[in-house]
C-alpha positions as CSV (number, residue, x, y, z in Angstrom):
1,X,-30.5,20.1,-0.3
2,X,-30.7,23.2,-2.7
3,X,-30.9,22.4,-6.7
4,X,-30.3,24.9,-9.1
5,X,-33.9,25.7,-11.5
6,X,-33.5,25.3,-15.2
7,X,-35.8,26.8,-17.2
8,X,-36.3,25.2,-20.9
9,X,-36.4,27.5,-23.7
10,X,-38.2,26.9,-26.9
11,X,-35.8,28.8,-28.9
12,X,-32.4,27.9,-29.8
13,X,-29.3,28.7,-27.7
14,X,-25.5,29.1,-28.8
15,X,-23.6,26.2,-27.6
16,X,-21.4,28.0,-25.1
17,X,-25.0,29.1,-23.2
18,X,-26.2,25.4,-23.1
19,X,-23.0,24.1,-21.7
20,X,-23.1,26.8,-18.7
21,X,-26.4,25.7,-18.6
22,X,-26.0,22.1,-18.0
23,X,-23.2,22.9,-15.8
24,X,-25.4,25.2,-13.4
25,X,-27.9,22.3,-13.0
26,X,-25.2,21.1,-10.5
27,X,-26.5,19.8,-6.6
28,X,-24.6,21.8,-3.8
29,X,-23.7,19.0,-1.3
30,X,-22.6,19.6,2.3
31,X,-19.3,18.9,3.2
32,X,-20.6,16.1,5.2
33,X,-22.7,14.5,2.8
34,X,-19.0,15.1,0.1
35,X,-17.1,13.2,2.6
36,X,-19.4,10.4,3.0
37,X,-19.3,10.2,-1.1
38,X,-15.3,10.3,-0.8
39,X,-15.5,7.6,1.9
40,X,-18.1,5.3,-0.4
41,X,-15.8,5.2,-3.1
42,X,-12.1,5.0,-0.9
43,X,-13.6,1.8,0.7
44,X,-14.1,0.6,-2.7
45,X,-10.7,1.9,-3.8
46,X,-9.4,0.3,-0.5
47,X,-10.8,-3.0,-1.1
48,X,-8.6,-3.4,-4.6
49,X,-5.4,-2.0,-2.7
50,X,-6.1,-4.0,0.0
51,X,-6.2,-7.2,-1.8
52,X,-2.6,-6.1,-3.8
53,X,-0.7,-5.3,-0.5
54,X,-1.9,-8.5,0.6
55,X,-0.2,-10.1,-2.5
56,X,2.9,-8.0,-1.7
57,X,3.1,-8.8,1.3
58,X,3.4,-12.3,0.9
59,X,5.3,-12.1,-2.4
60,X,7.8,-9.9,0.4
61,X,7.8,-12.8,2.7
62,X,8.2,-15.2,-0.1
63,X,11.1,-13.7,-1.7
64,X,12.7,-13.2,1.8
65,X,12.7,-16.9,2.7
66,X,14.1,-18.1,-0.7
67,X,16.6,-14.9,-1.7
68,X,14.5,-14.3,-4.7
69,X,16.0,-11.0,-6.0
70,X,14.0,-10.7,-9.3
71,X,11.0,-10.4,-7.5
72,X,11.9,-8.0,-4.7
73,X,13.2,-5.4,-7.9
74,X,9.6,-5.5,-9.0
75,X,8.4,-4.3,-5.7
76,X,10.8,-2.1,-4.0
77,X,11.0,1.3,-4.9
78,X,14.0,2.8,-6.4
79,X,15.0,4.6,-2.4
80,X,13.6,1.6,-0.4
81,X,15.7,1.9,3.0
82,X,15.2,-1.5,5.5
83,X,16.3,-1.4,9.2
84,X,17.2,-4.8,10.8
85,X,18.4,-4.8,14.4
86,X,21.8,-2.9,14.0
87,X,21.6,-2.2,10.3
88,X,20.4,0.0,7.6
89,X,20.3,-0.8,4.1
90,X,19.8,0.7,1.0
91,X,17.7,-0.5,-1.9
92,X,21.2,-1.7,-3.7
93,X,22.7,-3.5,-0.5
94,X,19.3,-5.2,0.6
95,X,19.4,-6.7,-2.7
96,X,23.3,-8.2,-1.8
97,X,21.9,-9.4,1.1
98,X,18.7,-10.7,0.5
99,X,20.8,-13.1,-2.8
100,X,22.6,-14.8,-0.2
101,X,21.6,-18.1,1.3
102,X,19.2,-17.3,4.3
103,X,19.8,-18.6,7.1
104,X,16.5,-19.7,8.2
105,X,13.9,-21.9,7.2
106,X,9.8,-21.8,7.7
107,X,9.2,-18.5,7.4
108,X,6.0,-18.0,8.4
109,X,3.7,-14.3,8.9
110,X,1.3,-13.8,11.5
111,X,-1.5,-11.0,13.0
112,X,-1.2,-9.2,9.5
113,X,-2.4,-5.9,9.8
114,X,-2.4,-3.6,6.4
115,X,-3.7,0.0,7.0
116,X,-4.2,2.3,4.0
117,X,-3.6,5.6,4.5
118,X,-4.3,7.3,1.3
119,X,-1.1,6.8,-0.9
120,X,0.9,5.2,1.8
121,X,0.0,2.0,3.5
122,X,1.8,0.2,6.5
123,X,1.6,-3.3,6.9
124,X,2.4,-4.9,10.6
125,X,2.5,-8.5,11.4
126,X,4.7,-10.9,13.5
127,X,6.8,-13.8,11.9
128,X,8.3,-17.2,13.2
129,X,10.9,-18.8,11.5
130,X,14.0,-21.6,12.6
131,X,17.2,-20.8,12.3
132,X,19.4,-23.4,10.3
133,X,22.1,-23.4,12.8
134,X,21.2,-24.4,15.9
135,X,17.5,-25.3,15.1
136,X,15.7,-22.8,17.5
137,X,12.4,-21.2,16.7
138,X,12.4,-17.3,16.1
139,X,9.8,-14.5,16.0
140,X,9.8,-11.0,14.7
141,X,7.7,-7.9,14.4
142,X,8.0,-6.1,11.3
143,X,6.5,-2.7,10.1
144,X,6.7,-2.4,5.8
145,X,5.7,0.6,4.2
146,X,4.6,1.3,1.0
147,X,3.5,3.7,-1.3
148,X,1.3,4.2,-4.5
149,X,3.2,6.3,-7.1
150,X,2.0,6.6,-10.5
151,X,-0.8,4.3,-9.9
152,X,1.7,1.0,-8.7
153,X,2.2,0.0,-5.1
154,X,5.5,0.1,-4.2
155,X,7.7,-0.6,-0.9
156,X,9.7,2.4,0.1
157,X,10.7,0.9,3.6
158,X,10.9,-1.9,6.3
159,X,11.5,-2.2,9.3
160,X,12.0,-5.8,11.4
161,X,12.7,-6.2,15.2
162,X,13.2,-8.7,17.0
163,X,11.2,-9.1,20.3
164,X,13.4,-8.1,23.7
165,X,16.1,-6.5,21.6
């Protein structure tokens, strides 16, 4: 660890000299010891944006299972794409869809995996469901990704599949 030596001066310096001063008394850090500062304060970071892509991930489900389009136009960014077995939507049809009656019930999320990944995050998890139909039990895998921009968590894609398909 090297620091930079001040010496004090008795007499008085102009202003401009006591700010390049103050910034010389400045630790050099090893690139390993910077990273392991930048890692300290992304877990930190991490832990907040964890805890809000948890939230959106169930506000997601929640919205999904009762076609609540006011909350999904919080959430989803403004070129959200979704990919359901067959289809692609845009931001603009998702929203179509999703105000329709679903035709499922107990929509339920499970294994929930959320990895940040500096501004993008990509959350994974499994979800059961019955269909209204016929009554049978369902599962899916999903993959959501979002992204911070200008501060806010956003979802810019998603992507559901259903198992053996």
């Amino acid at each position: 660890m090297r620091w930079h030596v001040l010496t004090i001066l008795t007499s008085p310096l102009p202003t401009h000299t006591l700010d390049d001063i103050v910034h010389s008394v400045v630790r050099e850090r090893t690139p390993e010891q910077q990273r392991r500062t930048r890692k300290i304060n992304d877990t930190k970071q991490s832990a907040e944006d964890l805890a809000i892509l948890e939230q959106l991930n169930n506000d997601y489900v929640h919205a999904d299972q009762f076609s609540d389009v006011k909350r999904f136009n919080e959430f989803l960014a403004e070129d959200f794409i979704v990919q359901t077995p067959g289809v692609t939507r845009n931001r603009t049809e998702f929203l179509e869809y999703i105000a329709k009656p679903r035709p499922f019930k107990d929509l339920a999320v499970h294994d929930v995996t959320i990895r940040i990944l500096s501004d993008v995050a990509l959350i994974h998890a499994r979800s059961t469901y019955t269909m209204l139909a016929d009554g049978a039990k369902r599962e899916a895998l999903y993959t959501d990704a979002y992204q911070k921009r200008a501060g806010v968590w956003v979802c810019v894609a998603a992507c559901a599949i259903a198992p053996g398909t």
